[in-house]
One Martini backbone bead per residue (centre of mass of N, CA, C, O) as a GRO file, in nm:
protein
  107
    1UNK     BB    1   0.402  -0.891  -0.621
    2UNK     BB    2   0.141  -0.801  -0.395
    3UNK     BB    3  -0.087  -0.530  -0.413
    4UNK     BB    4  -0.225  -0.310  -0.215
    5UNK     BB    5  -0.409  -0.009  -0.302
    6UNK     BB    6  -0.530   0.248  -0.177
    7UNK     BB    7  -0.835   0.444  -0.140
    8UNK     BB    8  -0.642   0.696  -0.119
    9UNK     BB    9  -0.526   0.649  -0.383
   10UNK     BB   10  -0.407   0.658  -0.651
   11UNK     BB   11  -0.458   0.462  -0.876
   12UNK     BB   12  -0.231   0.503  -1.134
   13UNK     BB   13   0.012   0.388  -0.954
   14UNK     BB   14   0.011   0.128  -1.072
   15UNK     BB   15   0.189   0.188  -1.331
   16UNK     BB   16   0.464   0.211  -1.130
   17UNK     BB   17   0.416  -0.138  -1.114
   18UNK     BB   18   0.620  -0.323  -1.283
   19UNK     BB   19   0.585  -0.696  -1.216
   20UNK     BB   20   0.322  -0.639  -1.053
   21UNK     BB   21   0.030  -0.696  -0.846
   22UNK     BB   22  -0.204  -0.496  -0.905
   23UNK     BB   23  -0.463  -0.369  -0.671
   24UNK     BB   24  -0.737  -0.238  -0.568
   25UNK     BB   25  -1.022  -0.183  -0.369
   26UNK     BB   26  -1.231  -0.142  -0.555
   27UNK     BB   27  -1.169  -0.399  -0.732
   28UNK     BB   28  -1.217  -0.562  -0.462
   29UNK     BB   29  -1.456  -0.479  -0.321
   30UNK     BB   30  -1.341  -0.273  -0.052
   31UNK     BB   31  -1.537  -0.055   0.008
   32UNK     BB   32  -1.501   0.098   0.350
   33UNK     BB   33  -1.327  -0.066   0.468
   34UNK     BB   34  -1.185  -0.125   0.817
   35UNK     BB   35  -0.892  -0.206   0.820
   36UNK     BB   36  -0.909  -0.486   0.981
   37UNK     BB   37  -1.059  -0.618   0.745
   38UNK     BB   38  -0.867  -0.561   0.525
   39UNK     BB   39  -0.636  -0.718   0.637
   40UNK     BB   40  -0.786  -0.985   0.637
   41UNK     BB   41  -0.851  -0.969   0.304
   42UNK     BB   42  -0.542  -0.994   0.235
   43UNK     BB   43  -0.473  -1.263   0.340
   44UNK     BB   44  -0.671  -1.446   0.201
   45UNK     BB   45  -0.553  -1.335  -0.119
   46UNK     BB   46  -0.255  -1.267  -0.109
   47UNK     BB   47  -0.116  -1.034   0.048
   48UNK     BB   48   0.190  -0.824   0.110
   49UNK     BB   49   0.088  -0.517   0.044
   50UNK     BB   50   0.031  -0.176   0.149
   51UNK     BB   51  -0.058   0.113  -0.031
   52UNK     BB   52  -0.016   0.432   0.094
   53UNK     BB   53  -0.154   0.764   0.276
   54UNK     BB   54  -0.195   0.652   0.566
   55UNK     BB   55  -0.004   0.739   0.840
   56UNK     BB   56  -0.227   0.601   1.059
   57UNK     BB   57  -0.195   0.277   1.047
   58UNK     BB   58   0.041   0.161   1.182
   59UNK     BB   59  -0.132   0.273   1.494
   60UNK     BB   60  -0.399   0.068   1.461
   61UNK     BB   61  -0.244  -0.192   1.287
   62UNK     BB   62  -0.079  -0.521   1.303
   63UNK     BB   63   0.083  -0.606   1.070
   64UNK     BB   64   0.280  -0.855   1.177
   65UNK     BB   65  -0.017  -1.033   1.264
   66UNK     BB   66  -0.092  -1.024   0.935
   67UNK     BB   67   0.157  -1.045   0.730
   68UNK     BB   68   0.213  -0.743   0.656
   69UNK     BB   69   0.330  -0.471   0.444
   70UNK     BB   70   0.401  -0.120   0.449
   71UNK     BB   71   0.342   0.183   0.274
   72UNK     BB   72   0.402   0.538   0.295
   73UNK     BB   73   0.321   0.827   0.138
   74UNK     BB   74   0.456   1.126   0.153
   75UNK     BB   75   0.352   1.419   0.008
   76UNK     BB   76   0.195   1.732  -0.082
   77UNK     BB   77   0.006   1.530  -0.162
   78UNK     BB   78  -0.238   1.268  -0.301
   79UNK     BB   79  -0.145   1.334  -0.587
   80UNK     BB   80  -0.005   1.251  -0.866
   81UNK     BB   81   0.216   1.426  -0.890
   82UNK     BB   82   0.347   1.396  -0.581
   83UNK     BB   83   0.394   1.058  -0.599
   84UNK     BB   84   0.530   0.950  -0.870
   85UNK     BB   85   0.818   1.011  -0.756
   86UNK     BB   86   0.810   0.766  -0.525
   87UNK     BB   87   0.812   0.476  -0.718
   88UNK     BB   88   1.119   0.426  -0.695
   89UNK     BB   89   1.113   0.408  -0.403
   90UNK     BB   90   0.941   0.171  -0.396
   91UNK     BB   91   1.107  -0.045  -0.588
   92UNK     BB   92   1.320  -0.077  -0.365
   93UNK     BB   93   1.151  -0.154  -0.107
   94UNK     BB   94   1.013  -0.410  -0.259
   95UNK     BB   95   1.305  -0.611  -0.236
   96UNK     BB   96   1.308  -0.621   0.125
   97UNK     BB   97   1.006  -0.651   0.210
   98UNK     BB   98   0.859  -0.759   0.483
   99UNK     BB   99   0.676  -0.885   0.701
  100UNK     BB  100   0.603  -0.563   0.928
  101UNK     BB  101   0.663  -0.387   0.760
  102UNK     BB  102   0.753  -0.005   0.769
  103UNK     BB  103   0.763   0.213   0.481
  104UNK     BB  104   0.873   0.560   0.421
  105UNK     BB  105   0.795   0.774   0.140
  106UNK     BB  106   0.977   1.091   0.052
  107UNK     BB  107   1.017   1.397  -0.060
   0.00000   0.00000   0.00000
């Protein structure tokens, strides 16, 4: 699966998803852009996930429109010790996720 983790994400949690296509933010030179551009240009590049830290970003923008699937992390703060944890379940999750879909893991 084509995954991009938000910049809002610590890199490092590319590591905990083996098997997957993961790209950061930074890495595809997309740092700053505003949610609907990012959606915008992942749907472009053949993204199926965004991978995030941002509670509030499900409330701002149409997902099911953009055919991408949204993961939202929400852990005791957004470092990886407290994330790093959520990612046998971000694992699980992936296994069933469709376009559109809005998954929550939490601690």
């Amino acid at each position: 699966m084509r995954i991009l983790l938000d910049e809002c994400a610590p890199r490092r949690l590319r590591r905990e998803l083996p098997g997957h296509d993961v790209r950061t933010v930074p890495e595809m030179g997309w740092s700053g852009k505003k949610n609907g551009e990012l959606l915008a240009l992942m749907t472009t590049q053949g993204f199926e996930v965004l991978l995030t830290v941002d509670q509030n970003l499900r409330y701002q923008q149409n997902l099911q429109a953009a055919g991408l699937a949204l993961i939202v992390l929400v852990g005791a703060s957004s470092r990886l010790a407290d994330l790093a944890p959520l990612m046998a379940s971000v694992q699980a999750a992936l296994v069933s996720i469709e376009p559109g879909d809005i998954v929550e893991i939490t601690d």
